[in-house]
PyMOL Python script that loads the backbone (N, CA, C, O; Angstrom):
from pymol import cmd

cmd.read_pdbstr("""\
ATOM      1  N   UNK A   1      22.150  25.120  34.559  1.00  0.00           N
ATOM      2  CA  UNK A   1      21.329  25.064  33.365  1.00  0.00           C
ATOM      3  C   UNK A   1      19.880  25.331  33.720  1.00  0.00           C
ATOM      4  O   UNK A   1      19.380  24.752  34.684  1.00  0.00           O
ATOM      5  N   UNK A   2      19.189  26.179  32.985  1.00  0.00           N
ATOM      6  CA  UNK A   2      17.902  26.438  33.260  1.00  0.00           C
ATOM      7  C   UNK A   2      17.347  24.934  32.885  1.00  0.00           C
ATOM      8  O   UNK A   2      17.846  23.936  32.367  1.00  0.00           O
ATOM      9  N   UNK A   3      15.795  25.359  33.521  1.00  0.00           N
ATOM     10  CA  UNK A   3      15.201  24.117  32.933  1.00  0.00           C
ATOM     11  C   UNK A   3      14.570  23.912  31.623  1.00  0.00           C
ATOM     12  O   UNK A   3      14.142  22.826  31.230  1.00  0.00           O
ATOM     13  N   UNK A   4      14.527  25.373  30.758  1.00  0.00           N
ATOM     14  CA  UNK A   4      14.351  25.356  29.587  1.00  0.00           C
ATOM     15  C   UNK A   4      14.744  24.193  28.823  1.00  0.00           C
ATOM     16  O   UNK A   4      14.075  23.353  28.222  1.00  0.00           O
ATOM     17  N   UNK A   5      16.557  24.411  29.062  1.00  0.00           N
ATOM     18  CA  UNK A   5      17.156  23.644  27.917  1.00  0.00           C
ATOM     19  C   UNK A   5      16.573  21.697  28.595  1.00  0.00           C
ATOM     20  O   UNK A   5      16.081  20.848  27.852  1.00  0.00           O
ATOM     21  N   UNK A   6      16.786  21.550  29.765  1.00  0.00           N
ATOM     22  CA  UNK A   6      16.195  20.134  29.401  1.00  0.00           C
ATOM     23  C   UNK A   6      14.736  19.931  28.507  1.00  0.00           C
ATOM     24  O   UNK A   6      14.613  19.042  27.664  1.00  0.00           O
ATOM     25  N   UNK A   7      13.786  20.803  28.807  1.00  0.00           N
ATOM     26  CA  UNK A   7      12.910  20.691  27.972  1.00  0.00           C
ATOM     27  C   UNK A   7      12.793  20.497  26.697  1.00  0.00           C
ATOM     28  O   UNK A   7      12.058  19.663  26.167  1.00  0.00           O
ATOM     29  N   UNK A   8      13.946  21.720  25.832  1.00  0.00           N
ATOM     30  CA  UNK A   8      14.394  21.735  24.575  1.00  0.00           C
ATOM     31  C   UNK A   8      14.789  20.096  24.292  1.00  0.00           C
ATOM     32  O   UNK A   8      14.244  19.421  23.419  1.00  0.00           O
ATOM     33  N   UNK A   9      15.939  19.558  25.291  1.00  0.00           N
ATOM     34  CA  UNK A   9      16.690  18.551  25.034  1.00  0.00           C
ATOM     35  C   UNK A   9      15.812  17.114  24.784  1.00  0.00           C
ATOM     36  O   UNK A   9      16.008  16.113  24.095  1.00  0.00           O
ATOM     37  N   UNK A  10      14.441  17.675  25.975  1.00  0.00           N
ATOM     38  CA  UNK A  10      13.315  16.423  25.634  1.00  0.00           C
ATOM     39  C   UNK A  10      12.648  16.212  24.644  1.00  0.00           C
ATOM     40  O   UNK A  10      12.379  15.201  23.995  1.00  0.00           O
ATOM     41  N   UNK A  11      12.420  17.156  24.583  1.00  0.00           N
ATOM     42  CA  UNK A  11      12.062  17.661  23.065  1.00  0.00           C
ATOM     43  C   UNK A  11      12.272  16.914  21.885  1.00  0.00           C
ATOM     44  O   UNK A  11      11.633  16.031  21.313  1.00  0.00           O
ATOM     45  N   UNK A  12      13.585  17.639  21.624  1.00  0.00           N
ATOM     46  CA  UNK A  12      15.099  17.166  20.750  1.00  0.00           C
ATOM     47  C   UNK A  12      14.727  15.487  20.592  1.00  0.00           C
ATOM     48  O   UNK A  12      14.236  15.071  19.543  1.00  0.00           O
ATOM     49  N   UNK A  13      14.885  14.988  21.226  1.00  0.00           N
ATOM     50  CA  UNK A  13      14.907  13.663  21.252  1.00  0.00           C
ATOM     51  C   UNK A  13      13.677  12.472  21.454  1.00  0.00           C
ATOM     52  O   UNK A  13      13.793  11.247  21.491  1.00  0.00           O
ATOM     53  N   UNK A  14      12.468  13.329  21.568  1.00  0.00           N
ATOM     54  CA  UNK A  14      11.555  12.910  21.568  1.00  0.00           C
ATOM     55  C   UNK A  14      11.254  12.952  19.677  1.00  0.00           C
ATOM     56  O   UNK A  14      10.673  12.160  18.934  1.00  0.00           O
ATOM     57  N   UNK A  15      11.875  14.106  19.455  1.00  0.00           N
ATOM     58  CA  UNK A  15      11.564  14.357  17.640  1.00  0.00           C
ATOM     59  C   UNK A  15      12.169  13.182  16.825  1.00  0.00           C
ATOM     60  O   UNK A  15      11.591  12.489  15.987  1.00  0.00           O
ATOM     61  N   UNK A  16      13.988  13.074  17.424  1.00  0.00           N
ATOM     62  CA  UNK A  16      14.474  12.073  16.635  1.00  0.00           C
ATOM     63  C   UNK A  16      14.408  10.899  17.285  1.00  0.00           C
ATOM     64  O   UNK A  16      15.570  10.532  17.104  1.00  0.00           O
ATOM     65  N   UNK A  17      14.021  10.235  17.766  1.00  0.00           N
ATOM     66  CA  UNK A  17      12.882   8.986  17.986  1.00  0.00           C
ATOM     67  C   UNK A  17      11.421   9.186  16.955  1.00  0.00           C
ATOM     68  O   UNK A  17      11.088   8.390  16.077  1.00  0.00           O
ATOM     69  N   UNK A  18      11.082   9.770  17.127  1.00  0.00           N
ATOM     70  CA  UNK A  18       9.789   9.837  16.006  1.00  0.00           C
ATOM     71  C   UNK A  18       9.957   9.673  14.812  1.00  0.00           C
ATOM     72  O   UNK A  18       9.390   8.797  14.160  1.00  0.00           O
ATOM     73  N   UNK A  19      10.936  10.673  14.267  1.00  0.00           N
ATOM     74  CA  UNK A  19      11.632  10.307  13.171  1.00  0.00           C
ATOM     75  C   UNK A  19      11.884   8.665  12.832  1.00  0.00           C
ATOM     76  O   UNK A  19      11.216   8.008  12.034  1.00  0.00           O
ATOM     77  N   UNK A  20      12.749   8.291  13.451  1.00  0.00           N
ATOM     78  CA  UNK A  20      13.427   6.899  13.318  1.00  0.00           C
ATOM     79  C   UNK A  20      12.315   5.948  13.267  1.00  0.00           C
ATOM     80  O   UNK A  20      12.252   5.221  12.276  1.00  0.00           O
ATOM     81  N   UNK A  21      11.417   5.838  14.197  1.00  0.00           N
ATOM     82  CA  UNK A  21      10.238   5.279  14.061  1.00  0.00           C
ATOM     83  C   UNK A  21       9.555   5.319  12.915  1.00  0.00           C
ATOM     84  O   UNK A  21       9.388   4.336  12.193  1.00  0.00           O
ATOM     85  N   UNK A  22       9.009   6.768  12.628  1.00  0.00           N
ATOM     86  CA  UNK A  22       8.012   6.765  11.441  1.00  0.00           C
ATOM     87  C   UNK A  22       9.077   5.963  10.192  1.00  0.00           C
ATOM     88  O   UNK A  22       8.598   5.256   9.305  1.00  0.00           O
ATOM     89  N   UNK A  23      10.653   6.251  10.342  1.00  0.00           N
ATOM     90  CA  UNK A  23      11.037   5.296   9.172  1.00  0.00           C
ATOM     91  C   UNK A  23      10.917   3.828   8.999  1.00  0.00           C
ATOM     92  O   UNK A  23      10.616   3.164   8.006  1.00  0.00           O
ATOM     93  N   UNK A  24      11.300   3.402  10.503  1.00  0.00           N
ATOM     94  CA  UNK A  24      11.131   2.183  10.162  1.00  0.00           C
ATOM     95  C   UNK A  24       9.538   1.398  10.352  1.00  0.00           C
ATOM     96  O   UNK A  24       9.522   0.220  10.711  1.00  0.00           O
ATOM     97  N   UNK A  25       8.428   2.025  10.127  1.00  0.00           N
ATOM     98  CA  UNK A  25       7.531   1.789  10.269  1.00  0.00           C
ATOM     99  C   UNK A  25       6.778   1.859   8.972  1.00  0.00           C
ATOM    100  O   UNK A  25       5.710   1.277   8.785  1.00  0.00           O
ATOM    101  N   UNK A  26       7.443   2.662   8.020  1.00  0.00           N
ATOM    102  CA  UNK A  26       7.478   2.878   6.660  1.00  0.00           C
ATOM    103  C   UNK A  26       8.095   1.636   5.746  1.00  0.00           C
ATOM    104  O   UNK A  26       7.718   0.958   4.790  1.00  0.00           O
ATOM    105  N   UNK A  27       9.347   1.742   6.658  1.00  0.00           N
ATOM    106  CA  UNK A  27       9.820   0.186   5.813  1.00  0.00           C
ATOM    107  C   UNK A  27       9.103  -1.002   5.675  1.00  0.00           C
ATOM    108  O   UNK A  27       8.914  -1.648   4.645  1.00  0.00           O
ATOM    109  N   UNK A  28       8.697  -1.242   6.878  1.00  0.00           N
ATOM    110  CA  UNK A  28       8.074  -2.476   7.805  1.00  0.00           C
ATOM    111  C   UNK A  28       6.437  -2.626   6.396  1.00  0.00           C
ATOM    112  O   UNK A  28       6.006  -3.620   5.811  1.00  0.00           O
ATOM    113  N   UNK A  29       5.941  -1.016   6.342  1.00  0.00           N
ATOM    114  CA  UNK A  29       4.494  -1.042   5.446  1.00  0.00           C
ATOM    115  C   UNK A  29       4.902  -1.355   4.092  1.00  0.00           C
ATOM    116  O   UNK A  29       4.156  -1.915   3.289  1.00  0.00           O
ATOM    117  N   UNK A  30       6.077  -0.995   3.844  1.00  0.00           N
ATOM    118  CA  UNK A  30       6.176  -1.028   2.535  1.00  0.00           C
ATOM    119  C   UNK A  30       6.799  -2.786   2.060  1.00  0.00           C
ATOM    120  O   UNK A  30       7.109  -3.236   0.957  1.00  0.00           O
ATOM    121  N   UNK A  31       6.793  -3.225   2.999  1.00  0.00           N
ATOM    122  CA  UNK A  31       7.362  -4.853   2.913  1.00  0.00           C
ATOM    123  C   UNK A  31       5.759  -6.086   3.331  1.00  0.00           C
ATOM    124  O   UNK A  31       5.476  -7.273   3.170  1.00  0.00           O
ATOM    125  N   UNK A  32       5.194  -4.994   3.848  1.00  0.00           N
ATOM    126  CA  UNK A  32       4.106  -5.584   4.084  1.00  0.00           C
ATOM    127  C   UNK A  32       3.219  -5.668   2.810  1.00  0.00           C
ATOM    128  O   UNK A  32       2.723  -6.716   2.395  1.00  0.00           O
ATOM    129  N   UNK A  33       3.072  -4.418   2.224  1.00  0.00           N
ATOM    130  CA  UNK A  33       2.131  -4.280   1.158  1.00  0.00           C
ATOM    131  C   UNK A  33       2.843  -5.123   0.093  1.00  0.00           C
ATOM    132  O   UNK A  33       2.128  -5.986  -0.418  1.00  0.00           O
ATOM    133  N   UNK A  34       4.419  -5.028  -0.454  1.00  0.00           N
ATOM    134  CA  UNK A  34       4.889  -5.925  -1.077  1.00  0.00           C
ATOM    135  C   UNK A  34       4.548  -7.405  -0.889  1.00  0.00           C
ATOM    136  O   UNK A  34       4.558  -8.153  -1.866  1.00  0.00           O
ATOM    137  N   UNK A  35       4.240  -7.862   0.361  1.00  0.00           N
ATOM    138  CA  UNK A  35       3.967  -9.134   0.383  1.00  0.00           C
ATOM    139  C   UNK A  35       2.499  -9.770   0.171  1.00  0.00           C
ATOM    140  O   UNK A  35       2.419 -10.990   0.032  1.00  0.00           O
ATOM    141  N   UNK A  36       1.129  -8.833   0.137  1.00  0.00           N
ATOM    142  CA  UNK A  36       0.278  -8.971  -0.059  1.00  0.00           C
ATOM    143  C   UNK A  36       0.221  -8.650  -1.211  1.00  0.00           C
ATOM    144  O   UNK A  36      -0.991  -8.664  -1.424  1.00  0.00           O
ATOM    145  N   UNK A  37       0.826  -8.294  -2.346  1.00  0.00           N
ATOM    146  CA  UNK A  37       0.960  -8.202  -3.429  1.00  0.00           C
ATOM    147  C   UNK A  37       0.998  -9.303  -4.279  1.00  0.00           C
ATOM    148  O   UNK A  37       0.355  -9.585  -5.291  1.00  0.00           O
ATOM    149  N   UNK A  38       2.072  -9.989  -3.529  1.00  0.00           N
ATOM    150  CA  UNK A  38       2.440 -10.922  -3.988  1.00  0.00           C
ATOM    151  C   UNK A  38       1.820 -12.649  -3.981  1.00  0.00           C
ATOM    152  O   UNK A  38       1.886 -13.674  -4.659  1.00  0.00           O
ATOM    153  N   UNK A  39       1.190 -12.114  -2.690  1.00  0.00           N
ATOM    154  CA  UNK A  39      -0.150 -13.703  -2.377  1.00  0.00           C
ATOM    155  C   UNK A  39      -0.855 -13.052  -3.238  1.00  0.00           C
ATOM    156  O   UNK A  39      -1.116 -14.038  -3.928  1.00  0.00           O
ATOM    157  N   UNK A  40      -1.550 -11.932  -3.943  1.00  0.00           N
ATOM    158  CA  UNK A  40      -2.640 -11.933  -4.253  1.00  0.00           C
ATOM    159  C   UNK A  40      -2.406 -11.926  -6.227  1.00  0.00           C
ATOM    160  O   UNK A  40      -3.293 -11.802  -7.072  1.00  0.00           O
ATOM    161  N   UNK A  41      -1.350 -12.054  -6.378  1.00  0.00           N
ATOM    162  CA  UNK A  41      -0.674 -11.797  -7.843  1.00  0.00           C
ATOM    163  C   UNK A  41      -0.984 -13.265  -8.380  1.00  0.00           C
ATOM    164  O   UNK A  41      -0.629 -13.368  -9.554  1.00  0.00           O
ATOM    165  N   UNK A  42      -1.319 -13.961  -8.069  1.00  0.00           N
ATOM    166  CA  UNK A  42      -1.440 -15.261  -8.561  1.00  0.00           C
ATOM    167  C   UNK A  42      -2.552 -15.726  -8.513  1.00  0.00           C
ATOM    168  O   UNK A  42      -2.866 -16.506  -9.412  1.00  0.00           O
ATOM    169  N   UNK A  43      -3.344 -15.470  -7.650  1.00  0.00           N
ATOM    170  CA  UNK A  43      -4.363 -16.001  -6.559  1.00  0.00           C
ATOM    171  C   UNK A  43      -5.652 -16.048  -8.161  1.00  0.00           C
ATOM    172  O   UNK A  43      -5.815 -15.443  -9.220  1.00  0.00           O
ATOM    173  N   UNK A  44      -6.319 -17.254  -7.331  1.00  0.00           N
ATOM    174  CA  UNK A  44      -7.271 -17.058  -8.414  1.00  0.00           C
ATOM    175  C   UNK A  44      -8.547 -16.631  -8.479  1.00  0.00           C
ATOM    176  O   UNK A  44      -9.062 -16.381  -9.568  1.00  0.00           O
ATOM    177  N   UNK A  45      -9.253 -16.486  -7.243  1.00  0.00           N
ATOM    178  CA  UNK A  45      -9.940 -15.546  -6.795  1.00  0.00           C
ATOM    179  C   UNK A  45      -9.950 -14.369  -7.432  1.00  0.00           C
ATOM    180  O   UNK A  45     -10.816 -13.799  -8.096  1.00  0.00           O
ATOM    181  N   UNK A  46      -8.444 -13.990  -7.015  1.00  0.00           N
ATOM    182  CA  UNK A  46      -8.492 -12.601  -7.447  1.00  0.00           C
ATOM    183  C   UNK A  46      -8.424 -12.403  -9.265  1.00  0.00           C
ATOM    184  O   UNK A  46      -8.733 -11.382  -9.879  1.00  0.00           O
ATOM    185  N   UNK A  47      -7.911 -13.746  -9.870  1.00  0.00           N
ATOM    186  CA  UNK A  47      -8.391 -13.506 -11.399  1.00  0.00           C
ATOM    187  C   UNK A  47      -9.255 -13.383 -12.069  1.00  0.00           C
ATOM    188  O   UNK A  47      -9.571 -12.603 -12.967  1.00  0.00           O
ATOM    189  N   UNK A  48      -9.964 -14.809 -11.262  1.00  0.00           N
ATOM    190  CA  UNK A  48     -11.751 -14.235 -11.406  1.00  0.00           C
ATOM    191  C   UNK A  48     -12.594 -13.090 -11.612  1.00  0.00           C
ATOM    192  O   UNK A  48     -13.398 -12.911 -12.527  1.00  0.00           O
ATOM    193  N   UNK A  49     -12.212 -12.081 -10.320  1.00  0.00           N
ATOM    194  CA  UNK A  49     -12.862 -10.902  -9.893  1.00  0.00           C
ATOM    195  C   UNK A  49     -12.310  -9.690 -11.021  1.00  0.00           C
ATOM    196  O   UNK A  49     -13.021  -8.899 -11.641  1.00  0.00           O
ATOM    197  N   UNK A  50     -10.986  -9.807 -11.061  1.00  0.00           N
ATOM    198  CA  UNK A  50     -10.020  -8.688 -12.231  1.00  0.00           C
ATOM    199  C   UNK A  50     -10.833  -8.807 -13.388  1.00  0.00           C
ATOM    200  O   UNK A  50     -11.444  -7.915 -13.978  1.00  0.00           O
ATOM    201  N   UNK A  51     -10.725 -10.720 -13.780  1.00  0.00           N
ATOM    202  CA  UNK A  51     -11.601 -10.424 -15.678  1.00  0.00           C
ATOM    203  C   UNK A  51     -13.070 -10.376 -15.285  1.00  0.00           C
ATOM    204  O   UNK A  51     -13.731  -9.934 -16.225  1.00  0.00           O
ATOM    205  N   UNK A  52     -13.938 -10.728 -14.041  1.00  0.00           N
ATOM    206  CA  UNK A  52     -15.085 -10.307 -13.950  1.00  0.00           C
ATOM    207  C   UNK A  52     -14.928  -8.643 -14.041  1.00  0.00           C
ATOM    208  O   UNK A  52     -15.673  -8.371 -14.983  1.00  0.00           O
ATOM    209  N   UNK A  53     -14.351  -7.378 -13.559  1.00  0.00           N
ATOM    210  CA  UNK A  53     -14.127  -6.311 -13.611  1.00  0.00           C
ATOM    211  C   UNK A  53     -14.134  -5.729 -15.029  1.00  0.00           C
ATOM    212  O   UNK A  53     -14.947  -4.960 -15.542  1.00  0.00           O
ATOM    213  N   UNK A  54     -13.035  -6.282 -15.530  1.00  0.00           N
ATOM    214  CA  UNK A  54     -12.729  -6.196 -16.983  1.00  0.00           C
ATOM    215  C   UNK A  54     -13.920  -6.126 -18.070  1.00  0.00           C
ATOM    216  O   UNK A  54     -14.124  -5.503 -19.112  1.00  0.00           O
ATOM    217  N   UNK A  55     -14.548  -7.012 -17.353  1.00  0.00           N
ATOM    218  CA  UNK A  55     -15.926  -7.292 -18.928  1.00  0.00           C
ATOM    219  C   UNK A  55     -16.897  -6.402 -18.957  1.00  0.00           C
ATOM    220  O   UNK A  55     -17.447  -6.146 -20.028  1.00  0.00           O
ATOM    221  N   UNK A  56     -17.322  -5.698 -17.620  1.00  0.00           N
ATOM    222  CA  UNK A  56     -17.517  -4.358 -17.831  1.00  0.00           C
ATOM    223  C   UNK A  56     -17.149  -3.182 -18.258  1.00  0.00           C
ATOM    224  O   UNK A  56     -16.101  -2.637 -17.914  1.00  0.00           O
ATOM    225  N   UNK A  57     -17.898  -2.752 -18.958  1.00  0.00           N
ATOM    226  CA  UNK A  57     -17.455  -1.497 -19.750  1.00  0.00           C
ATOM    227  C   UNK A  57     -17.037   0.005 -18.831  1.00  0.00           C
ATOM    228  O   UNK A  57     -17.143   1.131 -19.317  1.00  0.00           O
ATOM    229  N   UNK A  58     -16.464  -0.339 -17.171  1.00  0.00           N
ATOM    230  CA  UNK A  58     -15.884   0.668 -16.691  1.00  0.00           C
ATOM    231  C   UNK A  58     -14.601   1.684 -16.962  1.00  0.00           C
ATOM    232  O   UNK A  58     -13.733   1.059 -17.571  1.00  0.00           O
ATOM    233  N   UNK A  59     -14.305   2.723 -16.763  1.00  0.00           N
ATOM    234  CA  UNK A  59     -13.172   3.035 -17.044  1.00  0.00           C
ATOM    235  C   UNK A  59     -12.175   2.309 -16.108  1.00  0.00           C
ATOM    236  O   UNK A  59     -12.479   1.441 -15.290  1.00  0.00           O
ATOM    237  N   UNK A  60     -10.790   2.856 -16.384  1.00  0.00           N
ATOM    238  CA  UNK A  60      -9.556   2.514 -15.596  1.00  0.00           C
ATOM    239  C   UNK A  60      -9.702   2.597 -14.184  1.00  0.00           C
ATOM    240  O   UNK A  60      -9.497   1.582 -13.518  1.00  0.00           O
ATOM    241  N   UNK A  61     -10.121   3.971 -13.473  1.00  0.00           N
ATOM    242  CA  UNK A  61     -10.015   4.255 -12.558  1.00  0.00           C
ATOM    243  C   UNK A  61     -11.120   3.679 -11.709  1.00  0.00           C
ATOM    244  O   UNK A  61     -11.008   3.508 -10.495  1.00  0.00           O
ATOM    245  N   UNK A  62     -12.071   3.422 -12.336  1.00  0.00           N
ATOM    246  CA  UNK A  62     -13.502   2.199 -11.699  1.00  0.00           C
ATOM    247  C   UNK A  62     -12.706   1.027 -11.422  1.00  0.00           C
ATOM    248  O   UNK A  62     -12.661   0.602 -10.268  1.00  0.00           O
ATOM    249  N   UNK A  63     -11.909   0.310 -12.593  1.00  0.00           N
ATOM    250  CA  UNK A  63     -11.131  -1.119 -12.116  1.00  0.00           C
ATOM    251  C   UNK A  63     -10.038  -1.139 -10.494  1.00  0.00           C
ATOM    252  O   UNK A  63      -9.945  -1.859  -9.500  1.00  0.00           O
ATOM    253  N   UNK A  64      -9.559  -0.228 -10.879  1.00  0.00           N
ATOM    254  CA  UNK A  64      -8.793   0.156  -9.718  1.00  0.00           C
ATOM    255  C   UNK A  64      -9.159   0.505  -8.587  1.00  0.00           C
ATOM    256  O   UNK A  64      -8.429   0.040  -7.712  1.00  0.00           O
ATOM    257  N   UNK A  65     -10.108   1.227  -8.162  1.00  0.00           N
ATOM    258  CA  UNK A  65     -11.054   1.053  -7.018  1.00  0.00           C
ATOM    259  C   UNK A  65     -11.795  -0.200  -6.865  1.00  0.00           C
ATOM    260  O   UNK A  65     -11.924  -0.481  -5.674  1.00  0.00           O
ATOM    261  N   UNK A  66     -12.234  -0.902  -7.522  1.00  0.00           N
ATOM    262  CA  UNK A  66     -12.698  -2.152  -6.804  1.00  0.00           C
ATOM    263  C   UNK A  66     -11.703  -3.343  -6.715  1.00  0.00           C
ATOM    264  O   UNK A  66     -12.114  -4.372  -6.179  1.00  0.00           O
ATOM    265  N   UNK A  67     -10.590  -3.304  -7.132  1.00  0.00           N
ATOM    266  CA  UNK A  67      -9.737  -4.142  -7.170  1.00  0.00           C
ATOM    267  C   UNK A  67      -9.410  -4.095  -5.747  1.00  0.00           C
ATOM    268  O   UNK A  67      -9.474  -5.041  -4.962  1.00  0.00           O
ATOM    269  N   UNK A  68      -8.873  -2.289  -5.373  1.00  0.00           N
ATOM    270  CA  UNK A  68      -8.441  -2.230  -4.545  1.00  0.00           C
ATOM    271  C   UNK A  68      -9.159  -1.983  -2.806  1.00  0.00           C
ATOM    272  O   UNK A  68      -8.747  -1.948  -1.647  1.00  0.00           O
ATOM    273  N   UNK A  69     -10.395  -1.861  -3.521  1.00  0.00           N
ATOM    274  CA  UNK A  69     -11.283  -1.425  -2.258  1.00  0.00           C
ATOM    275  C   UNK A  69     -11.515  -3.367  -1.559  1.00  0.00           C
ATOM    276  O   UNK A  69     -11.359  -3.674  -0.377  1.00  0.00           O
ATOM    277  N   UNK A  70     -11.828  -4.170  -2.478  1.00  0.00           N
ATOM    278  CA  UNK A  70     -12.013  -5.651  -2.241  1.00  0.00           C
ATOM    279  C   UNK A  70     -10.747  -6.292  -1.737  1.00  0.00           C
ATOM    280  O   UNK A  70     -10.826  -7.046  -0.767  1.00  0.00           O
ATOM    281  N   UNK A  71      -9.800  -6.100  -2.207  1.00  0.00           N
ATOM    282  CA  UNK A  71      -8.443  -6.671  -1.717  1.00  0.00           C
ATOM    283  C   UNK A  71      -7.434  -6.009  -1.115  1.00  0.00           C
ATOM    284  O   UNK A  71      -6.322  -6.533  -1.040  1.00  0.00           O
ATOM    285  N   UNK A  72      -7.716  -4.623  -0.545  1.00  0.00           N
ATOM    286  CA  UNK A  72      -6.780  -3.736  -0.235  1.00  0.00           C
ATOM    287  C   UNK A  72      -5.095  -3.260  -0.419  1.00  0.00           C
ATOM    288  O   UNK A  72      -4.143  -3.218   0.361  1.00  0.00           O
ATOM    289  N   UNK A  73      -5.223  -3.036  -1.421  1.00  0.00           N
ATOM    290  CA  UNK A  73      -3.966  -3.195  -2.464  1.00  0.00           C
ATOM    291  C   UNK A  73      -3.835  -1.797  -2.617  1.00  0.00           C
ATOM    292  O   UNK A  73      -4.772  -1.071  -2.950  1.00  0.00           O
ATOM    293  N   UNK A  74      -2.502  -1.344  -2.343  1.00  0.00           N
ATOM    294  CA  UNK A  74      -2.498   0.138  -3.051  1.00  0.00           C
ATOM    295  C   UNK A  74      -2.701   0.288  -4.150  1.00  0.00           C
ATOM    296  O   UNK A  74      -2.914  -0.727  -4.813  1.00  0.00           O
ATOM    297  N   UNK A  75      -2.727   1.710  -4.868  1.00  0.00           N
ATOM    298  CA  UNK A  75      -3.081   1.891  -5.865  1.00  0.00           C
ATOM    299  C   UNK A  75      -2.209   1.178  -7.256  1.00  0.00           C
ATOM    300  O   UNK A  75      -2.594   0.469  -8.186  1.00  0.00           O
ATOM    301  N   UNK A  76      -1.000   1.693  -6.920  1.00  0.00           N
ATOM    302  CA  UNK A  76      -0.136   0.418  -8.077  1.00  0.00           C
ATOM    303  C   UNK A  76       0.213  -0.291  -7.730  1.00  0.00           C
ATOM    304  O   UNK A  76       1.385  -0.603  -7.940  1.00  0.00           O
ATOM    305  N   UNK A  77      -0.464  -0.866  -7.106  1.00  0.00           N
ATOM    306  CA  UNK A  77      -0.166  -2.576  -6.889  1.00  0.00           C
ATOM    307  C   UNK A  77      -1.425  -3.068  -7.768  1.00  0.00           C
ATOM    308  O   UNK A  77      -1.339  -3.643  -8.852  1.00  0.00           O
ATOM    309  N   UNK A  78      -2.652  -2.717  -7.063  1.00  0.00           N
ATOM    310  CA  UNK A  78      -4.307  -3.398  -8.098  1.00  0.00           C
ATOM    311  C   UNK A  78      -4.175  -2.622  -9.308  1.00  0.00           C
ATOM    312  O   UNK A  78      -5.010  -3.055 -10.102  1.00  0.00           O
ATOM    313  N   UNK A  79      -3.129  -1.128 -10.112  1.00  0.00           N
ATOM    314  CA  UNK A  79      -3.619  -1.551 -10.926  1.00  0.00           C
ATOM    315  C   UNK A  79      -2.318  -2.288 -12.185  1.00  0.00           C
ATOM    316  O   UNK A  79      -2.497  -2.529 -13.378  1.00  0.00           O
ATOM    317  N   UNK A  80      -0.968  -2.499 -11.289  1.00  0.00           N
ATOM    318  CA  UNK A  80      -0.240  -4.089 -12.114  1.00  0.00           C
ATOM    319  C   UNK A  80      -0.714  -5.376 -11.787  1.00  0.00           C
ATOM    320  O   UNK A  80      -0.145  -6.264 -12.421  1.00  0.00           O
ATOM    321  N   UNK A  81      -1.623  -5.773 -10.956  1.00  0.00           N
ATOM    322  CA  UNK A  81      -2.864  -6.697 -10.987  1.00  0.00           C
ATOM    323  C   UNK A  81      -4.177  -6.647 -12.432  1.00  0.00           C
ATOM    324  O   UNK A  81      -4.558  -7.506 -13.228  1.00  0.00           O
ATOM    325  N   UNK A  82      -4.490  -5.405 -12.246  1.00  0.00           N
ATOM    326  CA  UNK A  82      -5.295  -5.174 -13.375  1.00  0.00           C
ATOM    327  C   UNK A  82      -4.345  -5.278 -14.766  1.00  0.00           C
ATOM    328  O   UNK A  82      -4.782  -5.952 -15.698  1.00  0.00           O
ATOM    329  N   UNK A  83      -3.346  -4.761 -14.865  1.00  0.00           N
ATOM    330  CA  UNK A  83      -2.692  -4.996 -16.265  1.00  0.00           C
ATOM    331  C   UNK A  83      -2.289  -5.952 -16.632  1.00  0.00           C
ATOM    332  O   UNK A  83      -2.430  -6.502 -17.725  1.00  0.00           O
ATOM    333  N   UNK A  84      -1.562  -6.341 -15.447  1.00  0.00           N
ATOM    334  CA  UNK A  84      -1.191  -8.292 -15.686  1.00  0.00           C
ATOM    335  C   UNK A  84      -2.319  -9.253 -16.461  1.00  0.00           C
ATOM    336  O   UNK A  84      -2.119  -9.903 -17.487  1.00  0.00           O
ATOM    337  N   UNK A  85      -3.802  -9.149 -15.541  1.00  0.00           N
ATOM    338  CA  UNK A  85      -4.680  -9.835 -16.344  1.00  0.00           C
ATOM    339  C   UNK A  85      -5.186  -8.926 -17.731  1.00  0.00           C
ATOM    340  O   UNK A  85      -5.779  -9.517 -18.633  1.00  0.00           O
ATOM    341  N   UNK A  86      -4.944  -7.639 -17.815  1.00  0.00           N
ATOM    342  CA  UNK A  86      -5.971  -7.238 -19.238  1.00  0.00           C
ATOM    343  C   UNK A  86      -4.485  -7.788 -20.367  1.00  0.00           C
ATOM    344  O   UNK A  86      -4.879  -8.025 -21.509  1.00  0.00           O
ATOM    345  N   UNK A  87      -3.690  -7.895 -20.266  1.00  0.00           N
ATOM    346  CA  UNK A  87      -2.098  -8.456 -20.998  1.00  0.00           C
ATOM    347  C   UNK A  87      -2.676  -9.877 -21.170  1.00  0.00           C
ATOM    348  O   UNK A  87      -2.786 -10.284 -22.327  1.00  0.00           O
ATOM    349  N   UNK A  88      -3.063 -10.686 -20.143  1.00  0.00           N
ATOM    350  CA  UNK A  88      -2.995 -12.236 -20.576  1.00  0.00           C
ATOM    351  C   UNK A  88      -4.673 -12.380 -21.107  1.00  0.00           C
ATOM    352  O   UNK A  88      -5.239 -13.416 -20.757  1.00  0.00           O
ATOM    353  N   UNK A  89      -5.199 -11.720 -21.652  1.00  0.00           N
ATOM    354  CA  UNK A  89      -6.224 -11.822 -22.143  1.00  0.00           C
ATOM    355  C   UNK A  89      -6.110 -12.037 -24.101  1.00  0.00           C
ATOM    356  O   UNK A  89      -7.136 -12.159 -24.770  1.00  0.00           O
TER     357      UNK A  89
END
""", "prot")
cmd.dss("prot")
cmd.show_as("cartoon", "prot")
cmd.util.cbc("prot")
cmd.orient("prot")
């Protein structure tokens, strides 16, 4: 066997390891962000800050950047944070 094909073969398998990784590293974020979601869904801090947000006359996409820039929340996560409180208003 040339030494090509081990190269190819390192290759090969250096890719699907990466693969597998980037998935479960995806999972791992996406269970993470779910869970900071979820401390911060109640929190009252963060209700404070939402109807302090709210009473300004910003648009949507202003609420959602500071929701999310202050508490680092993806984007639909701060803004079913933001709807939750403009609903119980």
């Amino acid at each position: 066997m040339d030494s090509s094909i081990y190269v190819i073969i390192f290759l090969l398998l250096a890719l699907i390891f990466s693969v597998i990784t980037n998935y479960y590293n995806s999972k791992k974020l996406n269970s993470l962000e779910e869970a900071l979601y979820e401390s911060y869904r109640n929190n009252s801090e963060v209700k404070s800050f939402v109807e302090k947000v709210l009473e300004g006359e910003s648009e949507e996409v202003e609420e959602i950047k500071r929701v999310r820039t202050k508490y680092g929340l993806s984007i639909g996560n701060a803004k079913k944070i933001i709807d939750l409180y403009r609903r119980s208003e």
